[in-house]
PAZA-117578 format. One record per residue (C-alpha): x, y, z; residue in three letters; residue number from 1. Coordinates in pm, 1 decimal, decimal comma, padded with zeros to 6 digits. Layout:
c1:X c2:Y c3:Z r:ALA k:NUM
...
END
This chain:
c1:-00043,2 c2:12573,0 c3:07202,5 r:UNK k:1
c1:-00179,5 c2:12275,2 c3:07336,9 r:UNK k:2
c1:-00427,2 c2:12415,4 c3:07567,7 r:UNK k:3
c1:-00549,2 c2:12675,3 c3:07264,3 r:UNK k:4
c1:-00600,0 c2:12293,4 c3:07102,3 r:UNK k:5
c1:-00773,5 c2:12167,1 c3:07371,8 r:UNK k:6
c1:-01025,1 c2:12488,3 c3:07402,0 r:UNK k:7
c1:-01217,0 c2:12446,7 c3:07052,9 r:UNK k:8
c1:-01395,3 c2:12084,2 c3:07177,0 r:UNK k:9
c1:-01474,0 c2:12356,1 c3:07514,6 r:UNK k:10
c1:-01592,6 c2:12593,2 c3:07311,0 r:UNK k:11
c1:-01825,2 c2:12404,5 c3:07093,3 r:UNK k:12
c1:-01986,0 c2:12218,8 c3:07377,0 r:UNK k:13
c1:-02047,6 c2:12557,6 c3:07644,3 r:UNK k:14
c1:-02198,3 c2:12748,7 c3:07336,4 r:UNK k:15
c1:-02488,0 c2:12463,3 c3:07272,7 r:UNK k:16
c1:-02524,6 c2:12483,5 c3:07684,0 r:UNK k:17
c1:-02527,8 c2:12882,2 c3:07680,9 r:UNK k:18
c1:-02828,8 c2:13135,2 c3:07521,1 r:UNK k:19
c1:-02617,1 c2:13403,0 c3:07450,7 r:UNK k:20
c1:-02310,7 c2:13386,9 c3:07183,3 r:UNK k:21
c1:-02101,3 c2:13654,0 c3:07328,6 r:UNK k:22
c1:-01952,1 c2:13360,1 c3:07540,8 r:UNK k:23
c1:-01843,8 c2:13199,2 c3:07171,4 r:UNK k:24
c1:-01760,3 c2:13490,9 c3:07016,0 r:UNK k:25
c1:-01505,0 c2:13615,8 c3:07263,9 r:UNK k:26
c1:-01360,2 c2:13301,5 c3:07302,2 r:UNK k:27
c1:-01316,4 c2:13243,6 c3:06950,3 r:UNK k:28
c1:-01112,4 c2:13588,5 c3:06938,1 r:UNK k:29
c1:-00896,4 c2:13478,7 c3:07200,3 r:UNK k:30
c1:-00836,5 c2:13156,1 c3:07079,3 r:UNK k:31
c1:-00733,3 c2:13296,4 c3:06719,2 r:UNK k:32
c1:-00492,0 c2:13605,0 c3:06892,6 r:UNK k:33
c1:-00341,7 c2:13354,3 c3:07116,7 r:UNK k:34
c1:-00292,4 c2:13071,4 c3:06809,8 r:UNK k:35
c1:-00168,6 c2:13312,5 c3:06570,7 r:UNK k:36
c1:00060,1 c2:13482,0 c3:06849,5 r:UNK k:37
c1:00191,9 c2:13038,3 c3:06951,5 r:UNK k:38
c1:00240,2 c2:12952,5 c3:06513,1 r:UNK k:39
c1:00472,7 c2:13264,0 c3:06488,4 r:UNK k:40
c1:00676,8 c2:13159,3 c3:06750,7 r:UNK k:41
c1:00689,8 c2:12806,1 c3:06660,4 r:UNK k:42
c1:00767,1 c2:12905,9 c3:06303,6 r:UNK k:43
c1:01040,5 c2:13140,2 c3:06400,1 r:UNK k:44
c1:01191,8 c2:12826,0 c3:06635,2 r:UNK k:45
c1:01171,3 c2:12575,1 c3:06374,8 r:UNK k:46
c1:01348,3 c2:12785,9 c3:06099,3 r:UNK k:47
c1:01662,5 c2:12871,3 c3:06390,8 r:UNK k:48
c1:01671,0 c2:12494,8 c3:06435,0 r:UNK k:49
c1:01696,8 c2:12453,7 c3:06075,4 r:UNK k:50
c1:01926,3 c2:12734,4 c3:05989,0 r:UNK k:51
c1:02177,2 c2:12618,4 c3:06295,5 r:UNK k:52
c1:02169,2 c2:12289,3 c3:06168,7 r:UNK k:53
c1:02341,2 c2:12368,2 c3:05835,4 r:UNK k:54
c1:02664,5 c2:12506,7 c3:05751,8 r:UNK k:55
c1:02644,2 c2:12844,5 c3:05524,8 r:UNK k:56
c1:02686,7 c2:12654,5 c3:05218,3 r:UNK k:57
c1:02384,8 c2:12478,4 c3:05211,5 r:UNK k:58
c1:02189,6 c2:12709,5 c3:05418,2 r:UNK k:59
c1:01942,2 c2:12759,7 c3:05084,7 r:UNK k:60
c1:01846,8 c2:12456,3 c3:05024,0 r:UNK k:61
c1:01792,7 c2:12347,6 c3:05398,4 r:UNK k:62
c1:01526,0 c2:12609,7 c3:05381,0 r:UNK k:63
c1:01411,9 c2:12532,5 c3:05086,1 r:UNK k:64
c1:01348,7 c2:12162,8 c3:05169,4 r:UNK k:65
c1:01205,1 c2:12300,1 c3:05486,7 r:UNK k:66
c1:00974,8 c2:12508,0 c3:05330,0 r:UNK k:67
c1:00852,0 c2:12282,7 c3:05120,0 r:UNK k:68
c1:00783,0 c2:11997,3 c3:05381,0 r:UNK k:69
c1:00578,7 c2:12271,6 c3:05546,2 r:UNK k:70
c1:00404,5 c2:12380,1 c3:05234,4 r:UNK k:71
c1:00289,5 c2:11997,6 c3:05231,9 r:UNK k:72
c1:00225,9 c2:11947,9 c3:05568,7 r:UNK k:73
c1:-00029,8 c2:12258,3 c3:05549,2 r:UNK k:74
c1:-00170,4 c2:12104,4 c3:05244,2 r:UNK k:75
c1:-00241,2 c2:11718,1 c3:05363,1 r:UNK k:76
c1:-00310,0 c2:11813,9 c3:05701,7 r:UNK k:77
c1:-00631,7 c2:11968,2 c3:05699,8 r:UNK k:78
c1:-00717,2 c2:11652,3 c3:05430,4 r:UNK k:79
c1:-00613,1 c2:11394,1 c3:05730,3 r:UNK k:80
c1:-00772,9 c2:11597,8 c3:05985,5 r:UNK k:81
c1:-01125,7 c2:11625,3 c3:05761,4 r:UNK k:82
c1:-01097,1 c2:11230,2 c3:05697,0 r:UNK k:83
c1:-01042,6 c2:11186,5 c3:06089,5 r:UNK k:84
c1:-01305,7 c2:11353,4 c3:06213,7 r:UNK k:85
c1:-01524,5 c2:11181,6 c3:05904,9 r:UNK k:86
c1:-01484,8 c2:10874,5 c3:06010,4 r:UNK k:87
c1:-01489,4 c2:10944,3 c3:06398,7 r:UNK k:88
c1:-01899,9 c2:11082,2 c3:06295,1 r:UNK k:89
c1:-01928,5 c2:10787,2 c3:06064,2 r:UNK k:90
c1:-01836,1 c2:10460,0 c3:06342,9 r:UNK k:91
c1:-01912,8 c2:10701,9 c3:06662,2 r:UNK k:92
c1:-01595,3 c2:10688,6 c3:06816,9 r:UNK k:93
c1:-01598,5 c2:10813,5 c3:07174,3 r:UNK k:94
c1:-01587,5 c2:11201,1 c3:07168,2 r:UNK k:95
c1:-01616,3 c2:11172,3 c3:06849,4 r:UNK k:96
c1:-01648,9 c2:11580,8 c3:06773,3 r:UNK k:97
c1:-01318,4 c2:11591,2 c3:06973,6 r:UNK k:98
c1:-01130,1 c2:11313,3 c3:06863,8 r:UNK k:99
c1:-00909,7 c2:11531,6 c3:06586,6 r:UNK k:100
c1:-00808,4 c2:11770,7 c3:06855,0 r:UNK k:101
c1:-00748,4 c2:11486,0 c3:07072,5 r:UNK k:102
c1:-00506,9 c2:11332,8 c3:06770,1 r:UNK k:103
c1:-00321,2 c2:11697,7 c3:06709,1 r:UNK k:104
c1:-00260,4 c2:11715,7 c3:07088,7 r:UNK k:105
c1:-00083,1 c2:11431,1 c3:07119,9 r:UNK k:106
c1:00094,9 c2:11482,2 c3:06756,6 r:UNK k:107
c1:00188,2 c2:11832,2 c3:06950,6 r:UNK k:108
c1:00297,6 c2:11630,2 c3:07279,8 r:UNK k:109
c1:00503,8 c2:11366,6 c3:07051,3 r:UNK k:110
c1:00728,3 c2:11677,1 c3:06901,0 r:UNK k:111
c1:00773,7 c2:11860,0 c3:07225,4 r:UNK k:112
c1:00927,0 c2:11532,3 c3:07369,2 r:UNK k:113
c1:01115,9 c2:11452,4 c3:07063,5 r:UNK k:114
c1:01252,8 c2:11854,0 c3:07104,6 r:UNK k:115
c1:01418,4 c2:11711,4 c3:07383,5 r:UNK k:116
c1:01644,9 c2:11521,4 c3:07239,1 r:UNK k:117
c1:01831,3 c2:11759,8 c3:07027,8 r:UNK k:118
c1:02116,9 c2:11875,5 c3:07111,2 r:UNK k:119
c1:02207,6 c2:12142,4 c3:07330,9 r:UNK k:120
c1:02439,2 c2:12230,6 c3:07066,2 r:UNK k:121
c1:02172,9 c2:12324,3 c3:06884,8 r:UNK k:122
c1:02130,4 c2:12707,8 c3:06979,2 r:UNK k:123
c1:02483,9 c2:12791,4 c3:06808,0 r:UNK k:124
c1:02520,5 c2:12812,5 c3:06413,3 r:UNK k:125
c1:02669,3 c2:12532,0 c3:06271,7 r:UNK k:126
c1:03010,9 c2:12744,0 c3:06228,7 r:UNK k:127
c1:02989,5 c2:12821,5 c3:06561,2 r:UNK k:128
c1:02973,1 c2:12439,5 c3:06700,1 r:UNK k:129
c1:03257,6 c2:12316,8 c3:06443,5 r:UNK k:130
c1:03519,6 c2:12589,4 c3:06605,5 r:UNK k:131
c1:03489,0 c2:12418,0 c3:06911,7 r:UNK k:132
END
């Protein structure tokens, strides 16, 4: 996902140097398959982590609570991002058109290394881990 991330800032910057807009246009399409193709699979992993993490009994409201925190993540998120790249234009922050990219990469890089950490335990249901 993180080099789909990194592309956009690419793609904005080759289409001002290029004539033609095929170049943009076929990279956008890529960019979107690929993204939509990398969210679905990082959905589906996020909801097995969740659903392992819980016994049966409380398996509802683990999603539930876990739906909602990505219900508001998806609704702040694009406010942080717009205020981010605001102020980047406003003080002229080095790469400034690239500087929210820049933040969501290394938001992306901080959960892949915190990923690490869980246990390996993890991949079993909770039932599954408590037999042992």
């Amino acid at each position: 996902m993180i080099p789909v991330i990194l592309s956009y800032p690419f793609t904005e910057f080759v289409s001002q140097k290029t004539e033609g807009k095929i170049f943009l246009w076929v990279n956008i399409i890529v960019n979107l398959a690929f993204r939509s193709c990398l969210s679905t699979n990082i959905y589906t992993a996020v909801m097995v982590f969740i659903n392992n993490s819980v016994p049966k009994l409380y398996l509802g409201r683990a999603n539930g609570i876990g739906q909602t925190v990505s219900g508001l993540a998806r609704g702040i998120g694009p406010t942080i991002a717009g205020s981010i790249f605001s102020i980047s234009f406003q003080f002229q922050f080095f790469l400034h058109n690239s500087i929210v990219f820049i933040v969501i990469v290394f938001l992306a890089l901080f959960i892949l290394f915190v990923t690490k950490f869980y246990p390996k335990s993890i991949e079993k249901t909770f039932e599954e881990r408590v037999k042992m």
